[in-house]
C-alpha positions as CSV (number, residue, x, y, z in Angstrom):
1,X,105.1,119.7,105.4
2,X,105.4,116.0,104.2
3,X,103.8,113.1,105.4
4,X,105.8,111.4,108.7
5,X,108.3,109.9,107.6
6,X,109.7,106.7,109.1
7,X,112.1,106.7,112.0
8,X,114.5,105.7,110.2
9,X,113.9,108.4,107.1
10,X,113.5,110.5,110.1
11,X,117.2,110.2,111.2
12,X,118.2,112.7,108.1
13,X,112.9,113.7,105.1
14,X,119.9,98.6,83.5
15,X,116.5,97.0,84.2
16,X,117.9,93.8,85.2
17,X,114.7,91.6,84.5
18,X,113.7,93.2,80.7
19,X,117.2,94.3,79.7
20,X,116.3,97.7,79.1
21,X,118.8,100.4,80.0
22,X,116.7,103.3,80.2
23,X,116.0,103.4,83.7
24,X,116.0,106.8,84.2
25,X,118.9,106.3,86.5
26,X,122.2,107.9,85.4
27,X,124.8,106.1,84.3
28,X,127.2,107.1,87.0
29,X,125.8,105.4,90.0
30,X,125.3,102.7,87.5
31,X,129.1,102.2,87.3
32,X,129.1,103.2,91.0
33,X,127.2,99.4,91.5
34,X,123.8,100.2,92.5
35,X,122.0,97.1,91.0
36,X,118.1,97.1,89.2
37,X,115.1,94.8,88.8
38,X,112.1,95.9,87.8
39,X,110.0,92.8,88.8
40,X,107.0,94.9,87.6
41,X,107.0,97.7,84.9
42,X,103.7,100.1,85.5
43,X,102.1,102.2,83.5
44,X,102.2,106.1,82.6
45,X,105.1,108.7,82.6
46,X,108.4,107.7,83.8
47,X,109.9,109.2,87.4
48,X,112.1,112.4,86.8
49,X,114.1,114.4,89.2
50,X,111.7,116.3,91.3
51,X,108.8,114.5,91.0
52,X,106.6,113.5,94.4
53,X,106.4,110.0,94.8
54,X,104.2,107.9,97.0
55,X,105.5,104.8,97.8
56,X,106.0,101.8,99.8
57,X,109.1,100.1,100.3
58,X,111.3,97.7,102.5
59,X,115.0,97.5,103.0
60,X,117.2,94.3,104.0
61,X,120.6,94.5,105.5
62,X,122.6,92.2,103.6
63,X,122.0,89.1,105.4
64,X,118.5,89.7,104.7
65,X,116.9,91.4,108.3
66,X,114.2,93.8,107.5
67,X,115.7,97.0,108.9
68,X,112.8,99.1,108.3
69,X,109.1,98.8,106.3
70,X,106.7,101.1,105.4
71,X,103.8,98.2,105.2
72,X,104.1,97.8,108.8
73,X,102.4,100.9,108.9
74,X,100.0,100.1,106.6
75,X,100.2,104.2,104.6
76,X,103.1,104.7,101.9
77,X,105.4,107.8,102.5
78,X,105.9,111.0,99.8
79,X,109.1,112.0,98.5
80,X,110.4,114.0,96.1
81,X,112.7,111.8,94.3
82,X,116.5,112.6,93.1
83,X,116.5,115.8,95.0
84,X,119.0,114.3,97.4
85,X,115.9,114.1,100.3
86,X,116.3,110.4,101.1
87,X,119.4,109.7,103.1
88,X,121.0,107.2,100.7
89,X,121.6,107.6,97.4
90,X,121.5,104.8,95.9
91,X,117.8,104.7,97.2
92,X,117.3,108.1,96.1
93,X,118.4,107.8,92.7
94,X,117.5,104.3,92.1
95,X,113.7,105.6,91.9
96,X,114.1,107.5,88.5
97,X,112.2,106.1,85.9
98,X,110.0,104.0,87.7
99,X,106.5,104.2,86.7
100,X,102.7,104.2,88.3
101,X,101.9,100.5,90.2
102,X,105.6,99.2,89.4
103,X,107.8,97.5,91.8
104,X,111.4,97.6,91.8
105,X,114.5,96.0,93.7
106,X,117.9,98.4,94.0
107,X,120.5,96.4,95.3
108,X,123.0,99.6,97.0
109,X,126.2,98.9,97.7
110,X,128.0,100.7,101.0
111,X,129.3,103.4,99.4
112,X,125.9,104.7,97.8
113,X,124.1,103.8,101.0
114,X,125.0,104.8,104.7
115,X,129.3,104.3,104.1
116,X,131.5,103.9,106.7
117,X,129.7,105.6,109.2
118,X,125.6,103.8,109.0
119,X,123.1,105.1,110.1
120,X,121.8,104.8,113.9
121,X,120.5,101.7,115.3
122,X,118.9,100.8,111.3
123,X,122.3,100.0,109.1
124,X,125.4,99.3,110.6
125,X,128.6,100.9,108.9
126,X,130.0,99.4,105.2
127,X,126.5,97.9,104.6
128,X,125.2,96.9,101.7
129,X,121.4,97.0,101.3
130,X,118.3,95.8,99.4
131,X,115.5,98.3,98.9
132,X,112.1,97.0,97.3
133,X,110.3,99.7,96.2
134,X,106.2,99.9,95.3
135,X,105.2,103.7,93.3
136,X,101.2,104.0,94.4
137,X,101.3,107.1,92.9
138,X,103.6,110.4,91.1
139,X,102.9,113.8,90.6
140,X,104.8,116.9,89.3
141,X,105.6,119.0,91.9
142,X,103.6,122.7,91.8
143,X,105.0,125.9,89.8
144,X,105.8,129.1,91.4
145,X,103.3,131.5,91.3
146,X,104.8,134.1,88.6
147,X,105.6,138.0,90.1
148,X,107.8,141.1,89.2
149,X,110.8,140.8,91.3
150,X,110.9,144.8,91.3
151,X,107.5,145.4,92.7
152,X,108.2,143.0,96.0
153,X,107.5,144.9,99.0
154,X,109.3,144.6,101.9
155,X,109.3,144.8,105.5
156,X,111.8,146.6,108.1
157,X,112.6,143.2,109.2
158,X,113.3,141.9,105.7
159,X,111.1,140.2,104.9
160,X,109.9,140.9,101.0
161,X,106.1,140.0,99.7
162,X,104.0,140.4,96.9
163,X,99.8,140.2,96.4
164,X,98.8,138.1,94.2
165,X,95.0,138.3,95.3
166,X,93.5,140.5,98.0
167,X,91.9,138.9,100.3
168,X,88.6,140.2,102.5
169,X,88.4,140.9,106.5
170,X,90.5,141.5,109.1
171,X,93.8,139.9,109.2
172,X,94.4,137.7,112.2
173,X,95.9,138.5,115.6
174,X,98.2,136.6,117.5
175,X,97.2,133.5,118.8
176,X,94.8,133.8,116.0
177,X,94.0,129.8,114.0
178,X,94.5,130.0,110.8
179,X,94.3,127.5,107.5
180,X,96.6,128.1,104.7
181,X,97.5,125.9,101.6
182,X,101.1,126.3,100.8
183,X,104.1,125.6,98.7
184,X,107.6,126.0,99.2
185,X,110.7,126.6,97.4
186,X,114.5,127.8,97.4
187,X,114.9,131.2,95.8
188,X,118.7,130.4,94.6
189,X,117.3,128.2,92.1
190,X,113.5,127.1,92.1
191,X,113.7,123.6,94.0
192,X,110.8,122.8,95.3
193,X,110.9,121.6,98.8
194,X,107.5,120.6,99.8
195,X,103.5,121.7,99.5
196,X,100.0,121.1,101.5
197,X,98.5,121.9,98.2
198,X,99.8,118.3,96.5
199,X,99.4,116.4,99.7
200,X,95.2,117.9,99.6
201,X,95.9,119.2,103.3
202,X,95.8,122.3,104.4
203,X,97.8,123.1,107.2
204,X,96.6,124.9,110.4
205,X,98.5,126.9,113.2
206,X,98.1,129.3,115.4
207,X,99.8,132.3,113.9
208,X,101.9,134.5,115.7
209,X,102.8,132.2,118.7
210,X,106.5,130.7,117.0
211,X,104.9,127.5,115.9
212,X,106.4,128.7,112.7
213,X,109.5,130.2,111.1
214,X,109.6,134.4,111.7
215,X,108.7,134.8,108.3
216,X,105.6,133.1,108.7
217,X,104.5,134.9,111.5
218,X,105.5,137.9,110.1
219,X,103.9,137.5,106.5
220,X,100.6,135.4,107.7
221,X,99.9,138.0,109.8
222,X,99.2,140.6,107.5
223,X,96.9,138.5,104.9
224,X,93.4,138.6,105.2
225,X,91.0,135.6,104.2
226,X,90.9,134.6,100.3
227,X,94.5,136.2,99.9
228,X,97.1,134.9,98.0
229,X,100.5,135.7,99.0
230,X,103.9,135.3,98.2
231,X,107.1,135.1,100.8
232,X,110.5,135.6,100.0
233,X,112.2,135.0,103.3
234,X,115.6,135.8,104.4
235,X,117.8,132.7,106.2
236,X,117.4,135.4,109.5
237,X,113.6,135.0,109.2
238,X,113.4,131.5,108.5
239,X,116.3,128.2,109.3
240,X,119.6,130.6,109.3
241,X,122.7,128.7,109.5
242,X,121.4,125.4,110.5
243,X,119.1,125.1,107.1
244,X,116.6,122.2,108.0
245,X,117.2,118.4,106.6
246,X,118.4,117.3,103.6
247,X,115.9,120.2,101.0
248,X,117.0,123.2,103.1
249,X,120.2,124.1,103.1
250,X,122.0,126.7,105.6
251,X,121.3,130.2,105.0
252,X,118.7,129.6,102.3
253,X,116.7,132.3,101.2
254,X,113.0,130.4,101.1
255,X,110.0,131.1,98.6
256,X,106.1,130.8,99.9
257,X,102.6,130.7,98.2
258,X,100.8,131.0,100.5
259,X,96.5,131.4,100.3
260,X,94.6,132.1,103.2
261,X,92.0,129.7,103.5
262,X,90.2,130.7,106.8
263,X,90.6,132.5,110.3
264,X,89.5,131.3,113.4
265,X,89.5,133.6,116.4
């Protein structure tokens, strides 16, 4: 899962200065107001849509009130940028193109922010903001490990699988610890959603006890150390109707990678 976000993240997960207009940022919200300085450039690739960002950033309401910071915490936040995870867009779009140690202000109007209706205690409705943005760091997000479609297997539950690498041992039993690296995508068209691999943090759980979606349960249960799995889980087995945030829609069918790291009983 990603770092914590912020509480207020949590309520959802033209270069003004040089003259340059290739921001990255599309023209659209351009004309829709949202406003760019780049007060320093960075180095390396440019931002594109999908990429994980780590950053730093504080937002003013527009009579200049911090309304929340990510250096009062002292550690940046990851997102994946232009993938409609940040709950304004302005924000979330306004990060394109940036590049490794540059610093950036987006002034958002209402409209591309929290509208008419704000958000919680932070931004009150019809608000325009200030966001000043730092990128620490960027990375690509992970590719999906390749299969044949046709030789999934698949439970009676529905849940479908495929081996990539067997693994060795017993598989674990409920209540069971386990550590797995994972990433995550939708199946309808590849987005990537989130990964312990590029965050260099395996996750651990104990298996079989709900801590999880069904599908995990399910599909973790039947690896066996050093394997490498993938999931293809039905909306019943994993967030249904509700989806989950802003990267899972309702009634997505989800894609895991899953490897087996260790098991603790």
């Amino acid at each position: 899962m990603m770092r914590n976000l912020l509480p207020f993240v949590g309520l959802l997960f033209l270069w003004a200065c040089s003259g340059n207009s290739d921001s990255g940022v599309s023209q659209e919200i351009l004309d829709a107001g949202l406003q760019i300085e780049d007060t320093e450039i960075g180095t390396g690739d440019p931002a594109k849509r999908d990429d994980i960002l780590t950053i730093h950033f504080t937002g003013y309401l527009s009579d200049g009130e911090v309304f929340e910071s990510t250096y009062e915490y002292e550690n940046p936040i990851d997102v994946v940028v232009g993938a409609g995870q940040l709950p304004l867009r302005g924000w979330d779009e306004g990060m394109l193109g940036m590049r490794e140690g540059g610093k950036r202000t987006l002034n958002i109007p209402a409209e591309l922010a929290a509208g008419e209706q704000g958000m919680g205690e932070f931004i009150p409705p019809n608000e325009d903001l200030t966001m000043e943005v730092e990128l620490v760091g960027i990375a690509s997000p992970p590719e999906q490990w390749d299969f044949p479609e046709d030789e999934l297997e698949s439970t009676e539950s529905g849940l479908q699988y495929f081996i990539h690498e067997e693994g060795s041992g017993d598989p674990p039993s409920e209540g069971d610890m386990v550590t797995v690296h994972y990433s995550g995508f939708l199946k309808e068209d590849g987005t990537y959603f989130d990964s312990s691999v590029m965050r260099e943090d395996p996750f651990d759980f104990q298996v079989g006890t709900g801590q999880v979606i069904e599908g995990w349960d399910e599909g973790v249960l039947m690896m066996r150390e050093g394997e490498k799995r993938t999931l293809v889980i039905p909306p019943e087995l994993g967030y249904g109707a509700s989806g989950a945030g802003e990267s899972i829609p309702p009634n997505a069918t989800l894609v895991f990678d899953i490897e087996m790291i260790s098991i603790d009983n």
